[in-house]
N, C-alpha and C positions, 0 to 999 in steps of 0.2 A: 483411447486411453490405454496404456501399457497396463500388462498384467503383473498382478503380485512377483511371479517368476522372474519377470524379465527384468522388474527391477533390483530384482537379488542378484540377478545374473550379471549387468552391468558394474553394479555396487562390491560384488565379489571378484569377479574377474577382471573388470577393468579398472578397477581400485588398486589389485596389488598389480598388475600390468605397468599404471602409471607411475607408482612407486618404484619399482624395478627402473623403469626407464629412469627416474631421475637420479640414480645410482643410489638407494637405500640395499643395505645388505639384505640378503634370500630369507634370514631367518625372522628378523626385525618387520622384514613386509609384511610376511604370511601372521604374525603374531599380533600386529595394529589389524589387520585387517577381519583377525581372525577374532578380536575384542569387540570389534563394533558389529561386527554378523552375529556375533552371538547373544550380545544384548539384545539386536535388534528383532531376530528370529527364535530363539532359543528361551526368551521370557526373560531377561534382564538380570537380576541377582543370581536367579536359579541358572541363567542359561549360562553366564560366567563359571559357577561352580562347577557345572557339568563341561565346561573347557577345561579346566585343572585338571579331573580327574583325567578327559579323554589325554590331554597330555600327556600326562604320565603313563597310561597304559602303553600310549603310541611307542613309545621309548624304551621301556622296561620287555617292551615281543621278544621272546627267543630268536623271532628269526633271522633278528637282526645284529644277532653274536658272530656271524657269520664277518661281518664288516670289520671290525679291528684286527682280528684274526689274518686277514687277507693284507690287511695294511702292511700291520707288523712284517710278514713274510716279505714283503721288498724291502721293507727300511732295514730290515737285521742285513739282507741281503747286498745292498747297498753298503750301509755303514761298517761292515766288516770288511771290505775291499774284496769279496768275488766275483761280485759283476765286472773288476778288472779281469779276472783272472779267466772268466765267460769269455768276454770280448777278445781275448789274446790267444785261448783253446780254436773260436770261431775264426778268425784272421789267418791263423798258419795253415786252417784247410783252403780258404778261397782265396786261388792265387791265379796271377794270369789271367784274368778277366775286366773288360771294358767297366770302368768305374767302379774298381772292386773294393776301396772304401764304403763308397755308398752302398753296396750289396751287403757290407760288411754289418753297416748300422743297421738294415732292414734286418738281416738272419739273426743279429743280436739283441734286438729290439721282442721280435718275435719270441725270442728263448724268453725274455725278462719278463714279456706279457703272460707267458706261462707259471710264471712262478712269482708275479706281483701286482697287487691290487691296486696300484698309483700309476694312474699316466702318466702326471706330471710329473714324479719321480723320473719316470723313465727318461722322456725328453728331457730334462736337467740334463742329466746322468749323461745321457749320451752326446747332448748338444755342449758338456763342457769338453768331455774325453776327446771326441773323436772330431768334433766339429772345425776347433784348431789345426789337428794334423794335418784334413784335408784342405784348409784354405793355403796350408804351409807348403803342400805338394803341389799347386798349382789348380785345386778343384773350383769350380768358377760358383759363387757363393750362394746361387739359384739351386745348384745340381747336389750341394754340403749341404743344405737347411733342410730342402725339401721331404727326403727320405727318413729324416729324424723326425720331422714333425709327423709325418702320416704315418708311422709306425707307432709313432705313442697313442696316437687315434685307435691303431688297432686293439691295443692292449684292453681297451673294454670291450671288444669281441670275447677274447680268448680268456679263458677262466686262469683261474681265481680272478673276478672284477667285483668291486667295491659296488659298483655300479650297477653293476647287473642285479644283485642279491638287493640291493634298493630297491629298483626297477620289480623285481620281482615280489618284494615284498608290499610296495604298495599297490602295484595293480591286482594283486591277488594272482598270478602267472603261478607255475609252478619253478622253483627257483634252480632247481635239480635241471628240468629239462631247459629253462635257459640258456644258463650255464653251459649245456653239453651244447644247446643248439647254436649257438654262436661260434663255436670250435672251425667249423667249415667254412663259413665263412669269410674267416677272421683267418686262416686259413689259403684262400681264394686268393683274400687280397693281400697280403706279404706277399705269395708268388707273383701277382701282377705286379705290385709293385718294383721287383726281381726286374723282370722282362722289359718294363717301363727304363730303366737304367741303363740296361745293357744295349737296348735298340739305341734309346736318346743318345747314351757314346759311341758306339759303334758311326753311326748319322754327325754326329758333331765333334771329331776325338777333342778338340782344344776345350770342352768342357770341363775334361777329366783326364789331365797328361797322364801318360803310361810313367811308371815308378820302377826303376831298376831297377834302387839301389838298396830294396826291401830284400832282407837276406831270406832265403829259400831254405828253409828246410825240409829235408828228406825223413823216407824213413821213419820210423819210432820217434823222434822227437817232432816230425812235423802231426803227427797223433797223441802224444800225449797229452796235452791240455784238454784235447778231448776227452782220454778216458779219464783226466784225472779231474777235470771241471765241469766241463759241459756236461757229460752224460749223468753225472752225479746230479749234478743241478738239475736237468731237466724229468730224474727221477722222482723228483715232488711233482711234478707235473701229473706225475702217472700215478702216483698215488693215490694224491686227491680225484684227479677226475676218474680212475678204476674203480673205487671204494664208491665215489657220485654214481657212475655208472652201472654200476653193479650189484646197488643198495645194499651193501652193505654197511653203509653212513650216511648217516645224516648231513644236509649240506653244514649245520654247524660240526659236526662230527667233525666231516674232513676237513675242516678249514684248523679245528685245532690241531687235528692229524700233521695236514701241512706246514703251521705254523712251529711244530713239535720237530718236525724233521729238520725245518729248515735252521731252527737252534742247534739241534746234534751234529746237522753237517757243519755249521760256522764252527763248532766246540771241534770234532774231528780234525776241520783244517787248523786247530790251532789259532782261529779267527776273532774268536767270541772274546774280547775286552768285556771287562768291567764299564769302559768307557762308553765304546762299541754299543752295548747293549741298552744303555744308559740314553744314547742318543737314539737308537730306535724305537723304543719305548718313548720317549719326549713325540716325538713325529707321531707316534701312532695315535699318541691321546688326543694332540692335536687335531689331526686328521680327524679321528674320530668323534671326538670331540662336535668339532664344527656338521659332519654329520648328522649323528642325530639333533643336533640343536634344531636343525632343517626339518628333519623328521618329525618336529614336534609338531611345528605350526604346518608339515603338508596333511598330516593325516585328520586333526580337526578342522582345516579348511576344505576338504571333503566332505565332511560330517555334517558342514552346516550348507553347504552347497545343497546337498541331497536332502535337508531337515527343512531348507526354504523353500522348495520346490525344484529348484534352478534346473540341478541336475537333472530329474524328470521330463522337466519342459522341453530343456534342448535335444534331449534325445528324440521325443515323440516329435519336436521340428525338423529334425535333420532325418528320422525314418520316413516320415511322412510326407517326405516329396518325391517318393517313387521313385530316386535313383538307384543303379547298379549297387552290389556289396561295395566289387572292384573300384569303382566311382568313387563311393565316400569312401573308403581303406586311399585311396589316390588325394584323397584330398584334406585325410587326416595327417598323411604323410610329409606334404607340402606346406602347410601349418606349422609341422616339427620343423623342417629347414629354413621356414620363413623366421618362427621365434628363434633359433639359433643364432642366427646373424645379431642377436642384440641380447639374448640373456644368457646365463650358464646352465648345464646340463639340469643341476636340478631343478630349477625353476623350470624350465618346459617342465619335468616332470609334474609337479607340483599344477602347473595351470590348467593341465591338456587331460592326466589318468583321471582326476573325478567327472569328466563329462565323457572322454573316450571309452572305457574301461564299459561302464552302461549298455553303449552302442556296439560293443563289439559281443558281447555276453546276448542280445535282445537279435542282433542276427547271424547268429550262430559262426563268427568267424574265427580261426581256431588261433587261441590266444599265443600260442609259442610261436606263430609265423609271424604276427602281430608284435612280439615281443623284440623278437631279432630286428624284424623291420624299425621298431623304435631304437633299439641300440645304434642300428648303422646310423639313423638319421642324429641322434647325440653325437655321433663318433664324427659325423660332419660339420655340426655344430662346435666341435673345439678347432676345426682346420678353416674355419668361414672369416674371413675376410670382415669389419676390418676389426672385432674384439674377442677373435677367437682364440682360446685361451691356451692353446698350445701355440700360438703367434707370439701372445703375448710372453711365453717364457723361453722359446727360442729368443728374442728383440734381449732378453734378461740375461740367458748365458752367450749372448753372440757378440764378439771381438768389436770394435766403433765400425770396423769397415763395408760388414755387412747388415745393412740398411733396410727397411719396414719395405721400403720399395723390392727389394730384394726377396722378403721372406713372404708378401703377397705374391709373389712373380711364381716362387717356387712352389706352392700351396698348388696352382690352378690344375697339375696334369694328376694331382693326388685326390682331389675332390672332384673330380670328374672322374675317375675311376672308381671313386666311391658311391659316385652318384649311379653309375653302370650297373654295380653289387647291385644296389637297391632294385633298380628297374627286373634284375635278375631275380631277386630273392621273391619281389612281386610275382613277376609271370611263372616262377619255377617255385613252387613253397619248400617241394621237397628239401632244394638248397637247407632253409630253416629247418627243416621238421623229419630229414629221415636218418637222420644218427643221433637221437632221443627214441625215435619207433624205434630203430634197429637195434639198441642196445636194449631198449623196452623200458 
C-alpha cells in the first residue's frame, strides 16, 4: 500500500504534469491543482484561506521588482528603433568574413542579451530584420534561422534575464551571483557559436554566397555607429552588472539603475516618443503581467508539496540510494532536458525546484553551479525540437519559404553545443562559479 507521501506526490506532480500536456495554460494548471492540495492537505476552508494569503505574499516579494524592470529595458529598446541602429554600428565593423550576416546576428544578439530581459523579444527582433536579408543574398535558410534562434537562447545566460531573477527567486539561489554567473558562460557560447559559422562556410561557401556589393566603409564612418550606438548601449550593460558586482546595488537597485538609463539614452537620441513609450510599457505589463500570475500558483504549489510530505519523501528516496553527488546533479539535469521537449521554461521550473532545491541544500551541492546548470538546460529547452519556443517564433517571423523542416534542421549544431557547455559547466564548476568568487 502506497504511503501518505506518495500519494501527494503523484496527485501533485502528476496532476499538473497531465494538465500541462493537454495544453491548459502554466498559471491555470498550478492554480486547479494548487486548490485541491490544499483542501486536501492543508485542512479544507482553513487550508484555502491560507492559499490566498500565500498567494499574495508570493507576488507582492521585493525581489521580484527586479522582472519588469528588465522587461521594460528591451521593449523601450526595441520600440524606439536602437536595436536598428545596434545592428548597423555592429554590421559596418564585421566585414569580409565567411557568413558574416550570420556572425552579424550572433554579435548583435549577444549585445541585446546584455541590455534586455526578453528572448523572445530578441529573436522577433532579429528574425524579422535580418532574416529576410540574408535569405535575399542567397543565405540557404538552415544557416539564416539557426544563429538567430540560438542566440536568443543565450539571452537568458547574460544579465539582465527575466528568468534568471525568477530562477533565482524561487530556488532561494542568490540572484546577484546568478546573474554574474551566467555571464561566462553565456559568453563561451556566442563565441562557439562565432566559430560554428565561420568553419560551416568556410567547408560549404554555397551555404552563405560572398556579398560584394555591401558598401565598405573606412575610416571614421566605418566606427561611428560604434561610438555613437553600440558602445553607449552596451554601457548599461556595465552599469548594472558593475553596481551587481560591486555591491553597491541591489539586484532591484540596478535593474531600476538600468531601466533609468536606458530611458535617458532613448530621450538623448531623440528616441523616446510619446508613442514609443507607450508601446513599451503595454509589452512590459504584459510580460509581466503573465509572470507573476505563474509566480502565484509556483510558490504555493511548493508550500503544499512540502506541508503533505512529498517533498520530504522524495528527497530522503533519491538520497537514500547511495548514489554519487555527480550521479543525481546528472540526472537532475536530464529531467530538465527531458521536460523541455514538451513544456515551457517556467513550468520545468515550477515542477522540478520544490523537490530539487531540498536535495541540493541536504548534500551540500553549491547552488550557483546548480543554478547556471538549470539555466543552460532552460536555454535548451526553448531551442528543442519539436515545441520549442523559440521554434516556435522564428516558424512566426520567417518568409512561407523557410519551413519547420528547415528551422529543426538548423536548431541541431546549436543544441549540441549547448549541450557541450553543459557537460563543461558539469565537469569544470569554476565555468559557473569563479567570476561571482572573483568579484566576491
Amino acid at each position: 500500500m502506497m504511503s501518505g507521501w506518495v500519494i501527494a506526490a503523484w496527485l501533485m506532480l502528476g496532476g499538473s504534469t497531465v494538465l500541462l500536456f493537454i495544453g491548459m495554460p502554466v498559471a491555470l494548471t498550478f492554480i486547479t491543482v494548487n486548490i485541491v492540495g490544499a483542501w486536501l492537505y492543508m485542512g479544507g476552508e482553513a487550508g484555502l484561506a491560507q492559499l490566498a494569503r500565500s498567494s499574495v505574499s508570493s507576488v507582492t516579494a521585493f525581489s521580484l521588482t527586479p522582472i519588469p524592470l528588465f522587461v521594460l529595458m528591451g521593449e523601450v529598446l526595441f520600440h524606439t528603433g536602437l536595436a536598428l541602429k545596434v545592428i548597423e554600428g555592429i554590421e559596418r565593423l564585421i566585414r569580409r568574413l565567411p557568413g558574416r550576416l550570420a556572425v552579424v546576428a550572433v554579435v548583435a544578439g549577444t549585445v541585446f542579451s546584455a541590455i534586455s530581459g526578453s528572448t523572445i523579444a530578441t529573436t522577433a527582433m532579429l528574425g524579422s530584420l535580418l532574416l529576410p536579408v540574408m535569405l535575399s543574398k542567397g543565405y540557404h535558410p538552415t544557416l539564416a534561422t539557426g544563429p538567430i534562434m540560438a542566440i536568443g537562447a543565450v539571452d537568458m545566460l547574460i544579465p539582465p534575464s527575466a528568468l534568471t531573477v525568477l530562477l533565482g527567486s524561487l530556488s532561494g539561489i542568490s540572484i546577484s551571483k546568478l546573474l554574474i554567473g551566467g555571464v561566462l558562460p553565456g559568453v563561451i557560447l556566442s563565441a562557439a557559436f562565432v566559430l560554428w559559422i565561420v568553419l560551416r562556410v568556410r567547408i560549404s561557401p554555397h551555404l552563405a554566397p560572398a556579398t560584394e556589393d555591401q558598401p565598405m566603409h573606412t575610416g571614421w564612418e566605418r566606427w561611428r555607429p560604434f561610438f555613437a550606438y553600440v558602445l553607449p548601449t552596451l554601457s548599461i550593460f556595465g552599469i548594472v552588472v558593475g553596481a551587481l558586482a560591486q555591491g553597491w546595488a541591489t539586484p532591484t537597485e540596478c535593474a531600476a539603475l538600468g531601466a533609468f538609463a536606458t530611458l535617458v539614452l532613448a530621450a538623448l537620441y531623440r528616441a523616446l516618443t510619446f508613442e514609443a513609450l507607450l508601446k513599451a510599457l503595454k509589452g512590459t505589463a504584459g510580460i509581466s503581467g503573465m509572470i507573476l500570475f505563474i509566480i502565484l500558483g509556483a510558490t504555493t504549489f511548493a508550500q503544499i508539496l512540502s506541508f503533505s510530505g512529498a517533498s520530504n519523501g522524495l528527497v530522503q528516496l533519491i538520497t537514500g540510494q547511495g548514489w554519487s553527488t555527480g550521479a543525481i546533479v546528472a540526472g537532475m539535469m536530464l529531467m530538465l532536458i527531458f521536460l523541455g521537449i514538451f513544456v515551457d521554461q517556467v513550468s520545468m521550473m515550477m515542477i522540478t525546484l520544490p523537490i530539487f532545491m531540498p536535495i541540493v541544500q541536504s548534500l551540500g551541492i553549491d547552488p550557483v553551479w546548480f543554478g547556471v546548470m538549470f539555466l543552460i538546460c532552460m536555454q535548451l529547452g526553448l531551442l528543442l525540437p519539436p515545441h520549442g519556443l523559440l521554434l516556435m517564433t522564428m516558424r512566426g517571423v520567417a518568409p512561407p519559404q523557410v519551413t519547420m523542416a528547415h528551422i529543426f534542421r538548423a536548431v541541431v549544431p546549436y543544441v549540441v553545443m549547448s549541450l557541450l557547455l553543459l557537460a563543461a559547466v558539469f565537469w569544470l564548476p569554476q565555468i559557473a562559479t569563479w567570476l561571482p568568487k572573483w568579484i566576491g
